[in-house]
N, C-alpha and C positions, 0 to 999 in steps of 0.2 A: 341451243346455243349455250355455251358456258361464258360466265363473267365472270373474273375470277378484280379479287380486290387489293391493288399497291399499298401498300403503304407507306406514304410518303415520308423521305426520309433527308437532313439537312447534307446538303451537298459542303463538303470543305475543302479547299483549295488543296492541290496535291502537295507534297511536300518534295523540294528540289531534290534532285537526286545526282549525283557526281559521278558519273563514268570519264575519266582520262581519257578514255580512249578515242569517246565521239568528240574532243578536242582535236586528237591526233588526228582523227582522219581530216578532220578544217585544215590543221596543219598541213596535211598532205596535198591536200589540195589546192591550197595556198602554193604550194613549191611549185607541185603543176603551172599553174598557172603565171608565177614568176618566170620558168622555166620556161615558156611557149613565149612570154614577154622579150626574155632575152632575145629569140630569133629576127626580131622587128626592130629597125630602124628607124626609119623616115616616117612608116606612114603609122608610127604609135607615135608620134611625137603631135598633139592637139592644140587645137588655138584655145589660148586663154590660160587661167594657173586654177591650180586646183590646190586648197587648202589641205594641207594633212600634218596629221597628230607626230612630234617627233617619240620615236620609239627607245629612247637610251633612258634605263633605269637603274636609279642609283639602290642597290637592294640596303642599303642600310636605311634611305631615307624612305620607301618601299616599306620596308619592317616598322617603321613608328607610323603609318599612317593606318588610323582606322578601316573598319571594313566600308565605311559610309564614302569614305575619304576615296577610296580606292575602287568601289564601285562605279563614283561619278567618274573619275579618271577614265576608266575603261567605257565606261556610256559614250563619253564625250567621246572619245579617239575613235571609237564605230559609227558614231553618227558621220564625224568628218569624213571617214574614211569608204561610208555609204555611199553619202553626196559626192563623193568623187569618182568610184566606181559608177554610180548613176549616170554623172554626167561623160564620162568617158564611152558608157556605154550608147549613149541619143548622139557621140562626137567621132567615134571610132570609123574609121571606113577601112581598115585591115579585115578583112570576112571569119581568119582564122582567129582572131582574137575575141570575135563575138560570143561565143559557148561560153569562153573562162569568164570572162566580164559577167556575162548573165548569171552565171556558177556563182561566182565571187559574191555578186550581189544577194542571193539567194542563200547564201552562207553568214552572209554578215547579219542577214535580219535574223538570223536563225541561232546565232551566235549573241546577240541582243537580246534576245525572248530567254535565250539563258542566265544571262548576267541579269535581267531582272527579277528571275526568279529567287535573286539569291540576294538581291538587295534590298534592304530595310525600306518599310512602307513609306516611314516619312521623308522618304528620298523626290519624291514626286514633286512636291510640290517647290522645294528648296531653289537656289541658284547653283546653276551647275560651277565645278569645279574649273580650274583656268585651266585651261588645253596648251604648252608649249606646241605650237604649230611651224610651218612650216609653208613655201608654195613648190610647184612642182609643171612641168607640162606634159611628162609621157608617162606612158603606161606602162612604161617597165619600172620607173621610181613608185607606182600608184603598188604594184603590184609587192614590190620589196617591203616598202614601208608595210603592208598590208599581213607581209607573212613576219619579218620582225615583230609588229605588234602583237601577232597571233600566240607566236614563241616567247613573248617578255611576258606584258602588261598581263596579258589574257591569260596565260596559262596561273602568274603566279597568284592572279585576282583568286583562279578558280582552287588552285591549292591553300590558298590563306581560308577559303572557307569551311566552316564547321563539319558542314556536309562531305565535303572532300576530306578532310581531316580525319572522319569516321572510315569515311569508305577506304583510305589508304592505309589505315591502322591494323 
């Protein structure tokens, strides 16, 4: 038998890394899914109102906000915007809107694990930023809001950072 010897070595958090493009493909996906929204009527229309993030940004007042400032922004507006695809999704009785829903959902956490990688440690603990909100009852407004946000907040969160900076240089 051979044993051979690790040496143990400190492990360090990776360091973010900025592709556009796995934005775009969210993006795209997001259209999708607006797009199969549009087809449904009646039965995308849910009991009860679902809270979401208003997506109109002003880029001047955008450009004077910190990265700290703008990270919480975008948290906050994915969080809402989770919780409402979540619940749309346990509420939906449309069969073909179920895939995008489950999609959307599984994009948005995925889209979350990136903006935390890019946001300052001492964010955690703080009071999140104020969310201009919004209510809503269908899934085609969940969906809209959902791909506007994707195309403002998100994208410009992700181009204001260092790393994206580099990488687009």
């Amino acid at each position: 038998m051979l044993f051979s010897y690790v040496k143990p070595a400190k492990s360090t958090p990776l360091q973010p890394v900025c592709d556009i493009r796995v934005l775009d493909n969210y993006i795209r996906e997001a259209k999708n899914a607006a797009n199969t929204a549009k087809q449904c009527e009646e039965t995308c229309t849910l009991p009860g109102n679902f809270t979401l993030p208003k997506t109109s940004v002003s880029y001047r007042e955008w450009a004077a906000k910190d990265l700290r400032t703008k990270a919480e922004e975008v948290q906050s507006g994915l969080k809402l915007l989770a919780a409402a695809v979540q619940k749309a999704q346990n509420m939906t009785v449309n069969s073909n809107m179920l895939y995008p829903i489950e999609r959307s959902y599984s994009n948005i956490r995925s889209i979350t694990q990136m903006v935390k990688s890019f946001t300052p440690v001492s964010l955690n603990g703080d009071q999140p930023a104020a969310q201009t909100t919004f209510s809503s009852r269908t899934v085609r407004t969940i969906f809209h809001v959902y791909l506007n946000f994707l195309q403002g907040k998100v994208r410009l969160f992700f181009l204001d950072t260092e790393a994206c900076n580099l990488a687009t240089s």
